[in-house]
ROMI-390238 format. One record per atom (N, C-alpha, C): residue in one letter; x, y, z. Coordinates in steps of 0.001 Angstrom, whole numbers, padded with zeros to 6 digits, always signed. Layout:
% ROMI-390238
AXYZ;...
***
This chain:
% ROMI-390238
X-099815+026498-044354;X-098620+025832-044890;X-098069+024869-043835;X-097548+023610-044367;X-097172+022627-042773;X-096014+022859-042965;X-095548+021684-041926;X-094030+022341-041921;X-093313+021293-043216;X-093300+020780-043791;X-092901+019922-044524;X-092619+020770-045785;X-093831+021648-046235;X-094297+022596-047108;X-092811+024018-047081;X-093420+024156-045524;X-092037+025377-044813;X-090948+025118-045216;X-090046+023782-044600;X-088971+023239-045108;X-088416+023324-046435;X-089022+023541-047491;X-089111+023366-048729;X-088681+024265-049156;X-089516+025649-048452;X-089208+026969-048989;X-088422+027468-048789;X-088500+027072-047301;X-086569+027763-046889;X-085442+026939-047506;X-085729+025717-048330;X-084408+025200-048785;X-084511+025738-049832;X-085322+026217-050479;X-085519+026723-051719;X-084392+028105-051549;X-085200+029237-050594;X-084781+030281-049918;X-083433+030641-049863;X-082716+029482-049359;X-081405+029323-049237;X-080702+028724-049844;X-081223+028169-051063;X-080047+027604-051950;X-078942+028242-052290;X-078097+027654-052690;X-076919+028314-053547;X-077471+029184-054417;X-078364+028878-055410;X-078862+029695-056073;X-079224+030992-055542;X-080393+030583-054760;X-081286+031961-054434;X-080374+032616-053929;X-079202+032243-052714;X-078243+032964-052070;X-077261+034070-053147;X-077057+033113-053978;X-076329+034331-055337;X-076982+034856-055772;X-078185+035059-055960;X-079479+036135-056738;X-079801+036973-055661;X-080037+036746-054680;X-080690+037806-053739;X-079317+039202-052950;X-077777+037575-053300;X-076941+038436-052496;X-076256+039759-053722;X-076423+038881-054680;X-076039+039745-056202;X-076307+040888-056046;X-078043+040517-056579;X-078680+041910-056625;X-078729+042970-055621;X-078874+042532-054520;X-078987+043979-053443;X-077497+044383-053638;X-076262+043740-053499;X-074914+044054-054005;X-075291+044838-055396;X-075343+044849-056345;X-075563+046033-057399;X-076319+047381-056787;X-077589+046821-056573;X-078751+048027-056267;X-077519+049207-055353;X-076917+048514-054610;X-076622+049427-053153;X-074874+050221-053849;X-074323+048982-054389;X-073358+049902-055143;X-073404+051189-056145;X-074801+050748-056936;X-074820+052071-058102;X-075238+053532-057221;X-076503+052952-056412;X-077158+054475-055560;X-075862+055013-054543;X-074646+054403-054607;X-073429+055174-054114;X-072983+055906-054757;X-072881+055439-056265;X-072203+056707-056933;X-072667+056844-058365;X-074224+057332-057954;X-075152+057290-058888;X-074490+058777-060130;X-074105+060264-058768;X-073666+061484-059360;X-072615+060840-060664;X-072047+059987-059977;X-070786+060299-061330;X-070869+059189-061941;X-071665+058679-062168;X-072820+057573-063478;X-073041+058509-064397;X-073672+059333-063833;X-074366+060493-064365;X-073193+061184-065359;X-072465+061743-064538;X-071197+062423-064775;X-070565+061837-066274;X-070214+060679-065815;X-069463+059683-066685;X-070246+059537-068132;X-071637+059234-068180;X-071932+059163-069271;X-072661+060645-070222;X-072699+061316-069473;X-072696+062836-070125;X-071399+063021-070736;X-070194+062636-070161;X-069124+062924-070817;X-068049+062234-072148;X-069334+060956-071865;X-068933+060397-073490;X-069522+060505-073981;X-070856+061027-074182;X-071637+061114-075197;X-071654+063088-076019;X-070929+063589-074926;X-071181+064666-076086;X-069596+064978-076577;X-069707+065045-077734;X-068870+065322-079073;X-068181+066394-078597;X-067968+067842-080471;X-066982+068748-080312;X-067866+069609-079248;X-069385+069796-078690;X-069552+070548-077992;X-069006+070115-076490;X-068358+071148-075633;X-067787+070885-074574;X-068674+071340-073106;X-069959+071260-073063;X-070706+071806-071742;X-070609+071225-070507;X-069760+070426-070483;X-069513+069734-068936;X-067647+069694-069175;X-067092+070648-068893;X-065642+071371-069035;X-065125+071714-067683;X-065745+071231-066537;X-065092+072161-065645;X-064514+071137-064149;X-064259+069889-065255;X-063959+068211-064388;X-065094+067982-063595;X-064319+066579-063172;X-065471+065543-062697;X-066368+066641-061271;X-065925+066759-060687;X-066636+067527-060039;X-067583+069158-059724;X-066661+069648-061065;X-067536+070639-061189;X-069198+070371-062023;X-068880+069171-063100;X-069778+068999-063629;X-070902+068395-063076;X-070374+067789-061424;X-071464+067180-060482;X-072086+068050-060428;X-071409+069223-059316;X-071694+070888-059091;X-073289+071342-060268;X-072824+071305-061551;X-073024+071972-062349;X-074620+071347-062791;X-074622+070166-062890;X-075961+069314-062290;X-076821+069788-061450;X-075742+069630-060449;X-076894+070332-058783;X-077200+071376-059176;X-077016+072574-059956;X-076901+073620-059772;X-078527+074080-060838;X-078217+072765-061877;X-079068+073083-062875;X-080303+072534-062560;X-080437+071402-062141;X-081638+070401-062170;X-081844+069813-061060;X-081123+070176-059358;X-080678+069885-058166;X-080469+068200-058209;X-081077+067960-056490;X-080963+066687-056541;X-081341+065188-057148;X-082470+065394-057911;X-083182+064662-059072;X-082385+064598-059889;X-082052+065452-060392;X-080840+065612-061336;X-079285+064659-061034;X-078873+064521-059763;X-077706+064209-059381;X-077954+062482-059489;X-079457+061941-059263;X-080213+060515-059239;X-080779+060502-060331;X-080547+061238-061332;X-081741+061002-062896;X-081018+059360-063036;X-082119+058853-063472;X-081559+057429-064469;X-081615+056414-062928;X-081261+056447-061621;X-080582+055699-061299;X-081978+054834-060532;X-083078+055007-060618;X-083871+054012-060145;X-084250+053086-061521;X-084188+053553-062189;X-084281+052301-063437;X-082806+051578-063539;X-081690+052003-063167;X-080427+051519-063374;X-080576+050783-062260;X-081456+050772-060697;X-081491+049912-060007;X-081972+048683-060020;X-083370+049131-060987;X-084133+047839-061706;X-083492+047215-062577;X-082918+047780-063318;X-081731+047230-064267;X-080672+046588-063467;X-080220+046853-062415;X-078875+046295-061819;X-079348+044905-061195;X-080162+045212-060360;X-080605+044352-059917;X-080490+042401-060199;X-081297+042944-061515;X-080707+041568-062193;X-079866+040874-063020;X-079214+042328-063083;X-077723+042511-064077;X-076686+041964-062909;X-076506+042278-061617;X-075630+041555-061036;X-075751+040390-060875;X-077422+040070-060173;X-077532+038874-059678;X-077788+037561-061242;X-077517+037914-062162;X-077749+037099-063248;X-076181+036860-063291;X-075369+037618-062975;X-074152+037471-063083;X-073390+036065-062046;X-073423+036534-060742;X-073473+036196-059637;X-073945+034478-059893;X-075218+034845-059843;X-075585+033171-059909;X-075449+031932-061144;X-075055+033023-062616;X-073976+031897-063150;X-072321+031412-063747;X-071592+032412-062601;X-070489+032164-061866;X-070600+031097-060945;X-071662+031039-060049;X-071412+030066-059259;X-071790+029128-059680;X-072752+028871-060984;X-073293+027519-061292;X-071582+026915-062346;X-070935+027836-063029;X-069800+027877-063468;X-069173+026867-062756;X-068884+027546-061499;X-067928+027003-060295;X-068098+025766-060181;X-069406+025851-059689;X-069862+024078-058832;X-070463+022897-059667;X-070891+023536-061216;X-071276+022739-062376;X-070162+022560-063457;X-069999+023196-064030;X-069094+023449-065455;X-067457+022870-064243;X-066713+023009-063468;X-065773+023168-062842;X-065919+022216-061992;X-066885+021705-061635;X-067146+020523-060448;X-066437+021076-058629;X-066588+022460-058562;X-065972+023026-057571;X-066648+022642-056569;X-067258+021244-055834;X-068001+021081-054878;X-067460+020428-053271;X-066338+021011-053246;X-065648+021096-051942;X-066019+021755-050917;X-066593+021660-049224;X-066635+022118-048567;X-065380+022303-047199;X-065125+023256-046847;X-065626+024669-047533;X-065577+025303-049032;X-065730+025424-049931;X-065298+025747-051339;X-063617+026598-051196;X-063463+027051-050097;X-062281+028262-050185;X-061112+027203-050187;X-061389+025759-050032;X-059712+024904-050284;X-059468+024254-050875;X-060593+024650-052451;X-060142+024255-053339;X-060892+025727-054529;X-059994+026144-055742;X-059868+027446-056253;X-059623+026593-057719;X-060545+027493-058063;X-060385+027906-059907;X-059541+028091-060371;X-058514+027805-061550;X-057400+028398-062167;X-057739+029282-063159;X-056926+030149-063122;X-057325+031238-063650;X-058147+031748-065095;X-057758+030857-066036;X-058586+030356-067726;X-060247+030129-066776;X-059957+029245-065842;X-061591+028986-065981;X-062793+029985-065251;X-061517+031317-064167;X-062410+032219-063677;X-062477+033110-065115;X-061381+033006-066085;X-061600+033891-067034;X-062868+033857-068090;X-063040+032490-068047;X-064459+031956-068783;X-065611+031741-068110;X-065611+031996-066557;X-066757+031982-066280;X-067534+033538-066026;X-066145+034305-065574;X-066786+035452-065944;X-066991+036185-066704;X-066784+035442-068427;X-067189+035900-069567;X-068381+035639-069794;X-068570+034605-069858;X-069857+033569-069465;X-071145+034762-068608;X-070701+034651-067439;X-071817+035806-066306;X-072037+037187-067392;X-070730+037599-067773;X-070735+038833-068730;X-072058+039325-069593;X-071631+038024-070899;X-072306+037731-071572;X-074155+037582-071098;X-074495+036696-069739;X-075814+036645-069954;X-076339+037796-069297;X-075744+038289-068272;X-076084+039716-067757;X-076688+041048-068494;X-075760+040805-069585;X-076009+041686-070644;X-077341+041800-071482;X-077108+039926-071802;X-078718+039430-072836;X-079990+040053-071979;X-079847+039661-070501;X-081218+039716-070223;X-081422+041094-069639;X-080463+042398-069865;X-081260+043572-069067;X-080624+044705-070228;X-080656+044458-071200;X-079936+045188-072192;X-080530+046396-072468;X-082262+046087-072626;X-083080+047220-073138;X-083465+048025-071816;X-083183+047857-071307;X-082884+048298-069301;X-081871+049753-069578;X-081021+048482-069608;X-079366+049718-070439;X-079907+051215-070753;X-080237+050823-071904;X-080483+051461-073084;X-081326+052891-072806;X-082559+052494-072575;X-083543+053342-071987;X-082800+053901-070785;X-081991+053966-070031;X-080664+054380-068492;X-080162+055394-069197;X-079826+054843-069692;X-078681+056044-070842;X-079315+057024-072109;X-080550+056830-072560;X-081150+057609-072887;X-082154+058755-072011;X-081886+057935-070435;X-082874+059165-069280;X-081703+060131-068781;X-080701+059207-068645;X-079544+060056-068131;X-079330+061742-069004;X-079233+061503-070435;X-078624+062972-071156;X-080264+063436-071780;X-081026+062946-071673;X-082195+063736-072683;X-082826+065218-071498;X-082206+065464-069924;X-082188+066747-069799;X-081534+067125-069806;X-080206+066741-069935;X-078956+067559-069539;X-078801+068507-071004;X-077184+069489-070097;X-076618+070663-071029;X-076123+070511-071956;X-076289+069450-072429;X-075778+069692-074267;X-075915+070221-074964;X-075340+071460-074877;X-076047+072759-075905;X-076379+072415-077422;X-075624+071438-078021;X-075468+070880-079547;X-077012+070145-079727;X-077075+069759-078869;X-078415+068619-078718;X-079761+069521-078989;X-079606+070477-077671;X-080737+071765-077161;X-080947+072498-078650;X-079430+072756-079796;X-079937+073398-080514;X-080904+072688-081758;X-080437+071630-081846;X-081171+070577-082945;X-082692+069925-082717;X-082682+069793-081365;X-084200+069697-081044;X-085028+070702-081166;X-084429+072091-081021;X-085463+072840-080600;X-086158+073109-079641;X-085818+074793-078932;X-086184+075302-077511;X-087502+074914-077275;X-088640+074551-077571;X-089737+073491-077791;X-089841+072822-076669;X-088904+071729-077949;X-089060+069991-077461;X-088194+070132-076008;X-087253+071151-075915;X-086491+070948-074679;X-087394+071284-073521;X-088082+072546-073762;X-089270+072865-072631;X-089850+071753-072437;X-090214+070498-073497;X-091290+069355-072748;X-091093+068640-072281;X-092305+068086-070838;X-091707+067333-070254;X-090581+065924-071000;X-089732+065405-070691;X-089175+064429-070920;X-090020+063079-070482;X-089524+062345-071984;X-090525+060809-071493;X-090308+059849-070591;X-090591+059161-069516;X-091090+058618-068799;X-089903+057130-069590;X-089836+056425-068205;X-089282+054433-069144;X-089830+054262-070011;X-091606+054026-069096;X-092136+053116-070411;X-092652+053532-071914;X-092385+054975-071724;X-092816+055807-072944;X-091690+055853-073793;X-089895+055752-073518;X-089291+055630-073856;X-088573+054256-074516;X-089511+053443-073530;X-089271+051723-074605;X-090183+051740-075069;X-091492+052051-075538;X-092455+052030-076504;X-091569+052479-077839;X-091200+054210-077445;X-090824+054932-078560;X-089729+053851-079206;X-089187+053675-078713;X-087904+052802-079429;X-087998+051526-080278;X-089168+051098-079219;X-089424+050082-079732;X-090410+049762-081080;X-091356+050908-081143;X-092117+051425-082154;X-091378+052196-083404;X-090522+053113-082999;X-089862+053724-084242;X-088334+053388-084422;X-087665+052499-083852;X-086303+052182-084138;X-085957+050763-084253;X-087215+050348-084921;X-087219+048569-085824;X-087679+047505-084785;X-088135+047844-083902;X-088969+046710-082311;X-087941+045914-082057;X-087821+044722-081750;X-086896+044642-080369;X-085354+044832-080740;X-084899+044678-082337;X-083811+045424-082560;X-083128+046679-082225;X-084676+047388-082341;X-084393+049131-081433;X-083520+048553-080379;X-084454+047902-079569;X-084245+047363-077991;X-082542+047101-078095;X-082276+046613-078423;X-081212+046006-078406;X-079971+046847-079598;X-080573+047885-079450;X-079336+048856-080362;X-077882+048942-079696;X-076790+048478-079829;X-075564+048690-079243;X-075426+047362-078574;X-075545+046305-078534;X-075683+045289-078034;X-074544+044374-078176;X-073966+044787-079617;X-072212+043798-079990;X-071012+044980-079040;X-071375+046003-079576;X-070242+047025-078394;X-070542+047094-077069;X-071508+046852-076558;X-072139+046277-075247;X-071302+045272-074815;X-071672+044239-075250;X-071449+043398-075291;X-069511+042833-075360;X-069264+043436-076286;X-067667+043269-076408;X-066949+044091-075396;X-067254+045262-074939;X-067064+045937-073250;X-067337+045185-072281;X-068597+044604-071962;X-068806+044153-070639;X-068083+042968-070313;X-068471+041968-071574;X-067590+040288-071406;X-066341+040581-070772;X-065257+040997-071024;X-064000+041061-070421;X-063848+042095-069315;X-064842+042692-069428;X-064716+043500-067746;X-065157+042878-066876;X-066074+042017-067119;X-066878+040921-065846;X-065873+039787-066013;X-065301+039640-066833;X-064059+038543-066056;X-063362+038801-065932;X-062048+040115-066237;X-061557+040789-065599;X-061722+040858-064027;X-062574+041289-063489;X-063116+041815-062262;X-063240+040797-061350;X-063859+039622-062097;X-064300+038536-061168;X-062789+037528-060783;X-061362+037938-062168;X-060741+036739-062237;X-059745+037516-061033;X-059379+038705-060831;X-058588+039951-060232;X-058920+039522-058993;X-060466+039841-058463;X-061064+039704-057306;X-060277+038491-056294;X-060805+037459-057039;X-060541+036169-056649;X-059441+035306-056252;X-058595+036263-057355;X-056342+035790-057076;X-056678+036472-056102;X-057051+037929-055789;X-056547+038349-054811;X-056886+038034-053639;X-057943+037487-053136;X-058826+037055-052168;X-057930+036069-051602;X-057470+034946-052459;X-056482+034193-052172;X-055563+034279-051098;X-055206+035448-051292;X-053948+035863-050333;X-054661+036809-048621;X-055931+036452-048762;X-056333+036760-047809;X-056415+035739-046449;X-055556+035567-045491;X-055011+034777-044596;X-056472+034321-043765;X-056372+033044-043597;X-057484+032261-043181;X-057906+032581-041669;X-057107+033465-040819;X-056804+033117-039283;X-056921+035192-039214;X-057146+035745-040101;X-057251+037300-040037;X-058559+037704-039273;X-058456+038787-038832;X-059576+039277-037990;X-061310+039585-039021;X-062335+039198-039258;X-062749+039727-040113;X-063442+040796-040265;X-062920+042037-039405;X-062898+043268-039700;X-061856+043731-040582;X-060439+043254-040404;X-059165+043273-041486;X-059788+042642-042572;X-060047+041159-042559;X-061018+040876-043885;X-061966+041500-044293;X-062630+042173-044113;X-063868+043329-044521;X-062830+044548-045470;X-062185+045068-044602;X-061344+045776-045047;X-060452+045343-046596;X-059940+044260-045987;X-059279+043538-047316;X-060038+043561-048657;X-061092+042911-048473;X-062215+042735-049268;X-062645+043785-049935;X-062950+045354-049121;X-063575+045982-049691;X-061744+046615-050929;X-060521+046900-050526;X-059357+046876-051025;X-059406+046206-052299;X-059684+044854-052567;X-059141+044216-053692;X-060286+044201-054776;X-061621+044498-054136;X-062793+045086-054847;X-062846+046389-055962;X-061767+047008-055120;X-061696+048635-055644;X-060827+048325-056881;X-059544+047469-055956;X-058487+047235-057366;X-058667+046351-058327;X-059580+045214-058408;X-060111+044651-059615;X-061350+045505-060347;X-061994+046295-059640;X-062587+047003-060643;X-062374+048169-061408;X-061118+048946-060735;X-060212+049761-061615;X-058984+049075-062534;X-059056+047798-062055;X-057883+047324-063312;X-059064+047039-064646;X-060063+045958-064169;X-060894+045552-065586;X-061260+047053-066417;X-061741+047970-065254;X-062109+049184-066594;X-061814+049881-067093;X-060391+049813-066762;X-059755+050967-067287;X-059236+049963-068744;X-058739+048774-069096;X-058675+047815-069495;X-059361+047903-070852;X-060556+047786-070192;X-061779+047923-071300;X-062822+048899-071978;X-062101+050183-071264;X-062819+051372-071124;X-063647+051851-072905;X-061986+051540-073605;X-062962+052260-074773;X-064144+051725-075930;X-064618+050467-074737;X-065502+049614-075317;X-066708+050240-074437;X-066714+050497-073681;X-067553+050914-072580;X-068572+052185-073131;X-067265+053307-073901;X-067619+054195-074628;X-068379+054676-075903;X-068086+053006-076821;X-068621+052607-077411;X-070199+052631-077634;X-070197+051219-076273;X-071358+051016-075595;X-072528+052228-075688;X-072149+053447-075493;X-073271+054626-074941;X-073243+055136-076292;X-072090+055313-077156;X-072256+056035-077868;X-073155+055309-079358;X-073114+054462-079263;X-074069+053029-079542;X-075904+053592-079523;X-075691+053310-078277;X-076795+053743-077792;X-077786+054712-077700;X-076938+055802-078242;X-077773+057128-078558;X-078041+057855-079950;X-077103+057033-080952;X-076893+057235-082195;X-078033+057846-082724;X-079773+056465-082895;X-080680+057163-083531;X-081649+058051-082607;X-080928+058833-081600;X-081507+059424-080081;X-081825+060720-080673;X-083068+061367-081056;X-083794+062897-081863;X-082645+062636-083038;X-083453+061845-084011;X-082766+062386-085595;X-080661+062310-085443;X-080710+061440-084160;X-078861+061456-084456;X-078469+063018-083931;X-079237+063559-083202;X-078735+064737-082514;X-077403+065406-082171;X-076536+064390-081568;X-075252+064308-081155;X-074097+064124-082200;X-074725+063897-083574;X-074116+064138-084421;X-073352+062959-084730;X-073585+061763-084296;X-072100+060693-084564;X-072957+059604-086168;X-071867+059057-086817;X-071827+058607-087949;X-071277+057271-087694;X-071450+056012-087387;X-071024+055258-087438;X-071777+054009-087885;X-070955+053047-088695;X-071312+051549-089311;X-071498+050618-088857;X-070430+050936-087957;X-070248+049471-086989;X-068854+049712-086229;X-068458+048977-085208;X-067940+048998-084087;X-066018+049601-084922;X-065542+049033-085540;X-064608+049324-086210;X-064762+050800-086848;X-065912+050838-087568;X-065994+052006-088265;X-065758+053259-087351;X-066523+053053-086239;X-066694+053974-084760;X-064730+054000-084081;X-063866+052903-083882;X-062888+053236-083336;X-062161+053869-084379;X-062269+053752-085683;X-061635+054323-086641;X-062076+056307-086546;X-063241+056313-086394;X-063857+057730-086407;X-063101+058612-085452;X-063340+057651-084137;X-062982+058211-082892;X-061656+058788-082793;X-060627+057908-083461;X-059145+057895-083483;X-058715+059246-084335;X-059446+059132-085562;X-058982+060623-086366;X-060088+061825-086021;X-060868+061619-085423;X-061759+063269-085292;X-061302+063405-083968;X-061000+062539-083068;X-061140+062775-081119;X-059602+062650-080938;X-058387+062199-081469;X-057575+061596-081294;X-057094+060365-080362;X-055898+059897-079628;X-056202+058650-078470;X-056873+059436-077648;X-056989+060449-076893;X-057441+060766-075669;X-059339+060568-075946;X-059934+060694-077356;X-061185+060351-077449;X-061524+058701-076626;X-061027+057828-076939;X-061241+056578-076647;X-061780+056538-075055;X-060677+057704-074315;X-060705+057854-072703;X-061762+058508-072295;X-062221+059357-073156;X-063285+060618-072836;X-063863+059941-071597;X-064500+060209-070354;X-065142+060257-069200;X-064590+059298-068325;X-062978+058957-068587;X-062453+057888-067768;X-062152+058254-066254;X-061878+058903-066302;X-061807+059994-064717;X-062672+059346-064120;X-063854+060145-064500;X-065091+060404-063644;X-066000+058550-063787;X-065149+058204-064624;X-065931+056612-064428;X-065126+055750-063538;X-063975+055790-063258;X-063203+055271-061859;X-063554+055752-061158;X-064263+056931-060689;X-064900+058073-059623;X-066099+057030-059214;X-066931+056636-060447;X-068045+055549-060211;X-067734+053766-060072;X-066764+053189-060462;X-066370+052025-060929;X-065663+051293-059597;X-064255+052449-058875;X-063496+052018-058393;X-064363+051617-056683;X-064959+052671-056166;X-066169+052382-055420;X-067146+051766-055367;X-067569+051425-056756;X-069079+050942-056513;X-068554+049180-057271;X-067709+049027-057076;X-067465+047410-057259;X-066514+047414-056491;X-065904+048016-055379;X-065750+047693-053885;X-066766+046963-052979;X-067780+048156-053206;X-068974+048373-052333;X-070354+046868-052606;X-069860+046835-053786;X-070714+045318-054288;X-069849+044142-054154;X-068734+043988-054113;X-067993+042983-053527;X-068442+042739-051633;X-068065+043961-051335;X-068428+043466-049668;X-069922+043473-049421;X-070803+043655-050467;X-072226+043691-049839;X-072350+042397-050463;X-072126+041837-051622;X-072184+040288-051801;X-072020+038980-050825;X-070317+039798-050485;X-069814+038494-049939;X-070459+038551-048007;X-071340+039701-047721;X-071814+040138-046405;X-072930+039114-046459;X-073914+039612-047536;X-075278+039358-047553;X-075060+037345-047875;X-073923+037036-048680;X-074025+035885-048989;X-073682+034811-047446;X-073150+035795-046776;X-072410+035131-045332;X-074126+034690-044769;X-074528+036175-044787;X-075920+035926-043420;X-076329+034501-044076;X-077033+034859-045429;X-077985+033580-046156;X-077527+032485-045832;X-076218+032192-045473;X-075645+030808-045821;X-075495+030124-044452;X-075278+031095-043487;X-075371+030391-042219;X-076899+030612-041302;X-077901+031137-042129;X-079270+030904-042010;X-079717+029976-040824;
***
């Protein structure tokens, strides 16, 4: 390779672009394997109904994991949720910034002295929302079907049959075949995709528009260990304001997702997204909507801290390359 060739790659390497894809994604990967347990946690606890087998709060039901299925158990789901994140952040990430510096004409250096008003961080991180979603959806899907197909759902255990529960459990790619083969092909794929979808959009601009006011007020002349600090602070609090916000779309989302999961196992009946908040409201009452909200700020409020400062870390090194 000459150097002319070299040059090329490293401008390639270091674009704006690549810098938001590479800094994205390892920012997701490294946030979820933080608080993979109460991923876990969180979506066991919206998906099972009147049976109650994870009763003893967010942390006993970690406990209760370890106890059953140890540490595999405490990480089920979360290396495909890494493959999944991966490009779920950095798809995010890099068209926010094309948002910024294209759609917004934000091409000021340094970019930090001149700022987005707030409508247009709100649309760009609907925008990131939205394609994040399109392109790792059946990712999702298959996550959340590895997550509960061992767990204690006694309601589940009894409808399958002590059997099917003894056998091994299927594998990703055996599990996007199945879906994709018996639950209508790439429609399967994409089962839950409008409640998906109507959750994530406003939590990713939520998060991104929160982040960003607040960053604002982060003083230009601060130490940037206090800025680290800061950073990882306003990370925590834009990602506990967007989800709590949007939570009972979130809930949706899974419960979406598992509907035609063994013959509708879990027992839920729903038409469509209305039909489902209507269900929820008279069989679960308001506190249904919340079901696993605890234990999903347990995962949320940390792990979009933790991807804020590994973004804006990893995006520092790349950029002064």
């Amino acid at each position: 390779m000459n150097n002319l060739e070299a040059n090329r790659w490293r401008q390639f390497l270091f674009s704006q672009t690549s810098v938001a894809f590479w800094a994205g994604g390892l920012a997701g990967a490294v946030s979820r394997t933080v608080v993979s347990p109460f991923e876990r946690v969180k979506i066991l606890l919206q998906v099972q109904s009147s049976t109650q087998a994870y009763n003893q709060g967010i942390f006993g039901a970690v406990k209760q994991i370890y106890v059953e299925e140890g540490v595999p158990g405490l990480l089920r789901g979360n290396g495909l949720n890494c493959v999944r994140i991966f490009p779920y952040s950095a798809v995010q990430f890099v068209v926010y910034e094309f948002c910024k510096r294209q759609w917004f004409e934000l091409r000021s250096s340094p970019p930090e002295q001149k700022q987005l008003y707030g409508w247009q961080r709100l649309m760009s991180g609907a925008l990131c929302g939205f394609c994040s979603v399109l392109a790792t959806y059946p990712l999702d899907l298959v996550r959340t079907r590895l997550s509960i197909q061992t767990a204690n759902l006694s309601r589940l255990k009894k409808m399958q049959g002590t059997e099917a529960v003894k056998e091994k459990p299927p594998g990703v790619w055996q599990l996007l075949v199945r879906t994709y083969t018996q639950e209508g092909g790439v429609a399967g794929l994409y089962r839950g995709f409008w409640p998906t979808s109507i959750g994530v959009v406003p939590y990713v601009a939520l998060n991104f528009t929160v982040y960003e006011q607040l960053r604002e007020f982060i003083p230009s002349s601060i130490d940037p260990a206090w800025a680290s600090l800061y950073k990882l602070s306003i990370g925590a609090v834009s990602g506990g304001v967007a989800q709590t916000m949007t939570y009972p779309f979130d809930l949706l989302r899974r419960r979406f997702q598992v509907l035609a999961m063994s013959q509708n196992a879990l027992g839920y009946r729903y038409t469509g997204v209305f039909d489902a908040l209507r269900t929820i409201g008279r069989t679960e009452g308001f506190k249904g909507y919340y079901k696993g909200l605890t234990a999903n700020l347990f995962k949320v409020v940390p792990s979009t801290a933790v991807s804020w400062i590994v973004y804006e870390t990893v995006k520092d090194m790349m950029s002064h390359h």
